[in-house]
N, C-alpha and C positions, 0 to 999 in steps of 0.2 A: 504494500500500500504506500502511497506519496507520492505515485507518481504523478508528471503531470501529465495532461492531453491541451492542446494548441495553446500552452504555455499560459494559460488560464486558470485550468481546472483542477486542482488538487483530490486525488481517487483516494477515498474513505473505505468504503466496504464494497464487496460485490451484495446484489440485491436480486439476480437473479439469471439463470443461463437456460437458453434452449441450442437446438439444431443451425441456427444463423444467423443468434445473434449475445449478447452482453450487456447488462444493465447496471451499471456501478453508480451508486452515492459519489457526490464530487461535490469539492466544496467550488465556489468561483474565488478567487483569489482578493482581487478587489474590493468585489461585493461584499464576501465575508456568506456569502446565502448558501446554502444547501441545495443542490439539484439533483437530480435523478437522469441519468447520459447514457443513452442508449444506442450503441456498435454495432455494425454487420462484423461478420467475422468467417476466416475459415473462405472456403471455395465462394461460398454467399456476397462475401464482399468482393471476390472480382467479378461478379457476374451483374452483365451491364444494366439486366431489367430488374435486377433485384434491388441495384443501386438506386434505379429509377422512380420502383416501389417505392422503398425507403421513404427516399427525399419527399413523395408525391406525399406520405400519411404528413411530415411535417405544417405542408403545403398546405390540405386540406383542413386540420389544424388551429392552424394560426390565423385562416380566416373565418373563423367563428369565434363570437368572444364572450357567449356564456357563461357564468360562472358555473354552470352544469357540466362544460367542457373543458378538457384539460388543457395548457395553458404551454405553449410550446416557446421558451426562450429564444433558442441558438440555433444556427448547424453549422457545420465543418467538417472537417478533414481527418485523419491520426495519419500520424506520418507516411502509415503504408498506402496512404489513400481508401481507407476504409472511412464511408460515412458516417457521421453518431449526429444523433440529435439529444438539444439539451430540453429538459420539459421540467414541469413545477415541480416536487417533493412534498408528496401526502402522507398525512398519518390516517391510518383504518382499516377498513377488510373492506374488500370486495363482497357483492352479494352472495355471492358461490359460499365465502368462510362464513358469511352469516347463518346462512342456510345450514352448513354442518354444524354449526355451534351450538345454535337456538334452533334449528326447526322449521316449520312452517310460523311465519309470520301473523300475527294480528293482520284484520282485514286495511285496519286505516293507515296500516305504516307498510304494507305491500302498496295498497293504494296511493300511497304519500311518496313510494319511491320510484311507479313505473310514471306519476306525473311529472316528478321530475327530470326524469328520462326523457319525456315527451317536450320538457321546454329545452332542451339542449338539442333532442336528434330535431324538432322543430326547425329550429335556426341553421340547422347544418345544412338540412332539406331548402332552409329559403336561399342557401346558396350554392344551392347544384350540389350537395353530397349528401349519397347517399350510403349508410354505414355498412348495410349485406352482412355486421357478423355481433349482434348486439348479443348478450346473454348477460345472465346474473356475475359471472368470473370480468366482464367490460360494463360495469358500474359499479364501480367505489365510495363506498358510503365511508364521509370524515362529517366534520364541524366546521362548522361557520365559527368566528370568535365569541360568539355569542352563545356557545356551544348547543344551538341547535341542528339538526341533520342534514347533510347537503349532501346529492347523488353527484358524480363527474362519469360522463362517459367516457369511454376509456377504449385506444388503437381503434382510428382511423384506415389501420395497416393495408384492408381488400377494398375499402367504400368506395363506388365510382365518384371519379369527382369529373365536375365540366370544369375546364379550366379556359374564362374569355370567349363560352362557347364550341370550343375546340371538340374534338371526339377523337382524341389518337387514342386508342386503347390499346392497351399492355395484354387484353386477354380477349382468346379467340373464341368463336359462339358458343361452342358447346364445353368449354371450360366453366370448371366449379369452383367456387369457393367461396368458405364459409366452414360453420361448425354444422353437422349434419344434424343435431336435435333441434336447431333453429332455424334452420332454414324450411321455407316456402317450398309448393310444390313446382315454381319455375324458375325459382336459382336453384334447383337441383337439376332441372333440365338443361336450365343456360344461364352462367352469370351476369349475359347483358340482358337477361332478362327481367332483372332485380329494379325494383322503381321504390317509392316511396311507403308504397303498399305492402312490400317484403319486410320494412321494418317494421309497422303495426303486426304484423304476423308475431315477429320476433317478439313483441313488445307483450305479444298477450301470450306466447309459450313462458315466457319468463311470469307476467301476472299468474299465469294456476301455477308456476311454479314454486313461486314464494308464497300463495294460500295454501298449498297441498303439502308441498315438500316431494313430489314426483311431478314426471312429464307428462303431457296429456298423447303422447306418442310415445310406443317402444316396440323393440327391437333387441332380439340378441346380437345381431351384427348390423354394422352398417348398415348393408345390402339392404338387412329388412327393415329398418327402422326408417331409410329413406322409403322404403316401397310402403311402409304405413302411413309413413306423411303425405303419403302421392295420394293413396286409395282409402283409406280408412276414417273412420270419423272419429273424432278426437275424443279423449275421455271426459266426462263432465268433472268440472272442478266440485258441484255440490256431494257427487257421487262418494265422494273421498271425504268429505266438508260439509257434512249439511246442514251448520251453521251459515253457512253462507247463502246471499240474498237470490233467488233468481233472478234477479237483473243485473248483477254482475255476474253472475254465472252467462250471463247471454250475450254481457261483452265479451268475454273471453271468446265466448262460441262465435262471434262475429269475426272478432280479430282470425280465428284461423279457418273461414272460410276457403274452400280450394281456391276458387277465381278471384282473383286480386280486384274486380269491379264488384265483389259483394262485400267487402272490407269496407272499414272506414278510411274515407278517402284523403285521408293525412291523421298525423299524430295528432295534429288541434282537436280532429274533431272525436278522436279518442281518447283527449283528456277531457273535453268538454263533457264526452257519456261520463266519464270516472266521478263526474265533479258530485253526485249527491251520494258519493261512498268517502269520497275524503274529508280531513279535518280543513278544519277555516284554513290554516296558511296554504294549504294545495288547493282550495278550492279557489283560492284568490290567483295563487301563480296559473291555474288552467283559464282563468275568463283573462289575464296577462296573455296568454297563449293564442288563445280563441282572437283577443283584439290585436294583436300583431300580424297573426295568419292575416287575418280578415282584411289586412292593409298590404299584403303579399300579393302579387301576382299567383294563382295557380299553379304549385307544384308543377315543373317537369318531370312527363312517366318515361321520355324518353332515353335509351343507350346513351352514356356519356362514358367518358374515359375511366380505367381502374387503376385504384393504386395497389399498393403493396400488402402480401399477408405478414403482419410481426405483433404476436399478440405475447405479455409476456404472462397474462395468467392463465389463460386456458391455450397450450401449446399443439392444439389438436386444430386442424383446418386440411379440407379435402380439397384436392387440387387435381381433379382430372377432367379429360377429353370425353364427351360423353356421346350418341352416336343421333341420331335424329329422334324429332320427338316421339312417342309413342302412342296410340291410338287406342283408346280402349283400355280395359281394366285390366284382360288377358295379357295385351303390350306393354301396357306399363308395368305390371310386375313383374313381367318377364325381365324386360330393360332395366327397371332400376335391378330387380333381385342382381342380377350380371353386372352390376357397375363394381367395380373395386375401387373402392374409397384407400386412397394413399394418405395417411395421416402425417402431418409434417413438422418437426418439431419447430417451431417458431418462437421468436421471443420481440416482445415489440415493447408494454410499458407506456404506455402515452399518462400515466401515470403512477408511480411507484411508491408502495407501503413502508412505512417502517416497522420491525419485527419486533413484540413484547417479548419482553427476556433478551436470551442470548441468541448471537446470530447463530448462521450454520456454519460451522468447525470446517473448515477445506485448505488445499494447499494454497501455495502465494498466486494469485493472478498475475499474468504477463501478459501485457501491452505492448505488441510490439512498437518498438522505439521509442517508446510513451517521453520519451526526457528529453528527445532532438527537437528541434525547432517545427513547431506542425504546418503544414499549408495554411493557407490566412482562412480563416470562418465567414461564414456568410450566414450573415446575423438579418432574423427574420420578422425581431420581435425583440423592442429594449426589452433589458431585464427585471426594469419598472413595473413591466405587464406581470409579473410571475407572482403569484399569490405563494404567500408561505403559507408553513406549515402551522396550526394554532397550537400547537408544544416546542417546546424548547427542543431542535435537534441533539442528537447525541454528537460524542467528537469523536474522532479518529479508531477505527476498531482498526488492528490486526489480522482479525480471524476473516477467513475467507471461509463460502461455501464448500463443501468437499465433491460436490457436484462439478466444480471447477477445475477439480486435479487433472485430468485430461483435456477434457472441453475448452481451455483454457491455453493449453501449453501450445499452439497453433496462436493464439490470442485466447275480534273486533268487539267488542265493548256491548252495543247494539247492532239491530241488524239495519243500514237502512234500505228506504221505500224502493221498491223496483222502481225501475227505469219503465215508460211510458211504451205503450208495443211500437209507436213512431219513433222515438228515439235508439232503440235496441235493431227494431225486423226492417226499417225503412234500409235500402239495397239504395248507393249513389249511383247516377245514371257513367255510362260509359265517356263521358263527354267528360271536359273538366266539370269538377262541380263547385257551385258556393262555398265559402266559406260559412262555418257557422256562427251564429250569436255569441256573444257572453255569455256565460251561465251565470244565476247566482248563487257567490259563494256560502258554502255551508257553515255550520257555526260548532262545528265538532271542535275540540281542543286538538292543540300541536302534541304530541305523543313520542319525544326524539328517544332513541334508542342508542344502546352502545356503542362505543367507536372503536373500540380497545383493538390493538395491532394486531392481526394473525394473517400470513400469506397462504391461501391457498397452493395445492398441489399443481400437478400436470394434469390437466384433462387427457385422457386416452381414449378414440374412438377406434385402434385398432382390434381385430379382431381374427 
């Protein structure tokens, strides 16, 4: 540890390793701040489209300014010309460590977390990006200083982004990617088939998620768990829960209609349904949502350019060619059953945890050249913009993960009212549609939950 990177950044701890890439704690030098710096590495960093990726999630990023969304400083160079980007330093767990720790969640602080997801993918949406890989492991539940609960959505790494309009895309038609439990049944087919609609999907596998504590799809293998997402009708969240309302149960069942035209036709208008199951502060931030939508131009459903997979907590993302679409029930599970999902170990971090207790015990990280003078940075975003952390960071650890030794050596209270059968069963038309009203906000109490540090695991969809 000490070393530096583009003669700036002082390396603390490592914070996390996959297949392509490195996430180390850094101090900035100057600044005196704490970042989280995340490196291609390995074969990954000379390959040109992976480089491309990369830069593209910073890209995406830093033009969104959410407090929802994670907060991207820097980029530059390491001497070998391996890219890193620098991003904010958070304390908390990921929804995923929630989920193991506690369970299935109260109704109003699942409710209170997927709305806040919706004001961040929102804003991404009103500017051309679309995220394709959302789940409970990519939103990071910390504190505001006020220590109430704040979601950040987390790697940008696959989301198509339009960039000026442009359409060069990185990824060919019938190429996948994504995390196979959340994906739709048409970025399983095609990932430029992914629009704004794929992430409401996402949005409501993760909602029965965090009510139930299981998926409303499964599968022993890949194979089949995509061909249940394709054919099968989802599990009811009540089924599992039956404290809970039918009319949240029927957004959920909305969100993961097959045809992305029977979805709600942006995340507004799915936090707008959300709004008589949350407390007052969500119910407020969704009519904030609803009046910004409403002042947006209509969503783009169409193909725009893809960025990069590098997610650093769930390290599972399918990345294959897949053959034409399939027709029929017979077809389709024929074709998906035959898809082999290649699981890819990734590591991205568009925001990164601090660990409670001790870190993990591993050899010394090696940087190559980390001490020579690094190629100049190309700075994307003062570092004025970077929100700290609301705890006092820790100082300088020694101890390296052991995951590194190799990897390395290369580099609800009440129940409320149903939703109205107009607000739940109304289908938007195929055309753009309106945006919705304000709702108004409910008068439920804020309800914040623990922040306490734990990194979840590797997600594994191999099989």
């Amino acid at each position: 540890m000490g070393e530096l990177i583009a003669g700036k950044y002082r390396v603390e701890r490592v914070l996390g390793v996959g297949g392509m890439g490195v996430v180390v704690a850094v101090t900035h030098l100057q600044l005196g701040e704490l970042y989280a710096l995340k490196f291609l590495r390995g074969a990954a960093a000379s390959d040109t489209g992976n480089v491309e990726r990369f830069l593209r999630e910073a890209r995406a990023a830093v033009r969104i300014k959410s407090e929802h969304i994670v907060r991207v400083s820097d980029v530059g160079q390491l001497p070998n010309g391996s890219p890193f980007i620098a991003m904010e330093y958070l304390n908390g767990r990921d929804l995923a460590q929630v989920l193991q720790d506690n369970g299935p969640l109260p109704a109003h602080d699942a409710v209170s977390y997927v709305v806040q997801a919706c004001a961040g993918i929102d804003e991404a949406h009103a500017n051309g990006i679309v995220h394709r890989d959302l789940k409970p492991s990519n939103l990071f539940l910390t504190t505001r200083s006020d220590g109430s609960p704040l979601i950040k959505v987390l790697d940008f790494g696959i989301s198509k982004v339009s960039l000026d309009g442009g359409s060069s895309s990185l990824t060919e038609t019938h190429e996948v990617f994504g995390s196979p439990a959340y994906m739709p049944p048409e970025q399983i087919r095609s990932a430029k088939r992914a629009d704004v609609r794929s992430d409401v999907w996402a949005l409501g596998i993760i909602l029965h998620e965090l009510l139930t504590g299981a998926l409303p799809f499964e599968g022993e293998t890949a194979a089949a768990l995509l061909a249940a997402i394709s054919v099968d009708q989802p599990r009811s969240a009540r089924a599992s829960r039956p404290d809970l309302s039918e009319g949240l149960d029927a957004i959920i069942r909305r969100c993961l209609e097959k045809s992305p035209e029977a979805r709600f036709a942006s995340v507004a208008e799915l936090a707008a349904a959300l709004t008589p199951f949350a407390n007052a502060d969500s119910a407020t931030l969704a009519a904030r949502i609803v009046r910004r939508a409403s002042m947006m131009p209509p969503a783009n459903t169409a193909p725009a350019a893809v960025a990069s997979p590098s997610s650093p907590a769930a390290f599972a993302t399918t990345e294959r060619r897949l053959s034409t679409q399939p027709a029929g029930r017979v077809r389709m599970l024929g074709g998906v059953a035959a898809l082999a999902v290649t699981v890819v170990g990734l590591l991205g971090g568009s925001a990164i945890y601090m660990r409670r207790g001790t870190e993990r015990q591993a050899n010394e990280l090696q940087l190559p050249d980390s001490t020579s003078p690094a190629s100049p940075a190309l700075s994307t975003e003062a570092p004025s913009a970077v929100t700290t952390a609301a705890s006092t960071p820790p100082g300088p650890s020694t101890e390296v993960p052991p995951a590194l030794a190799s990897a390395t050596a290369a580099l609800a209270p009440t129940t409320p009212p149903a939703l109205s059968a107009s607000a739940v069963s109304a289908r938007p038309s195929a055309a753009r549609p309106q945006r919705p009203t304000a709702p108004r906000p409910s008068a439920q109490p804020t309800a914040p939950t623990s922040t306490k540090s734990e990194p979840n695991g590797p997600t594994d969809t191999s099989h």
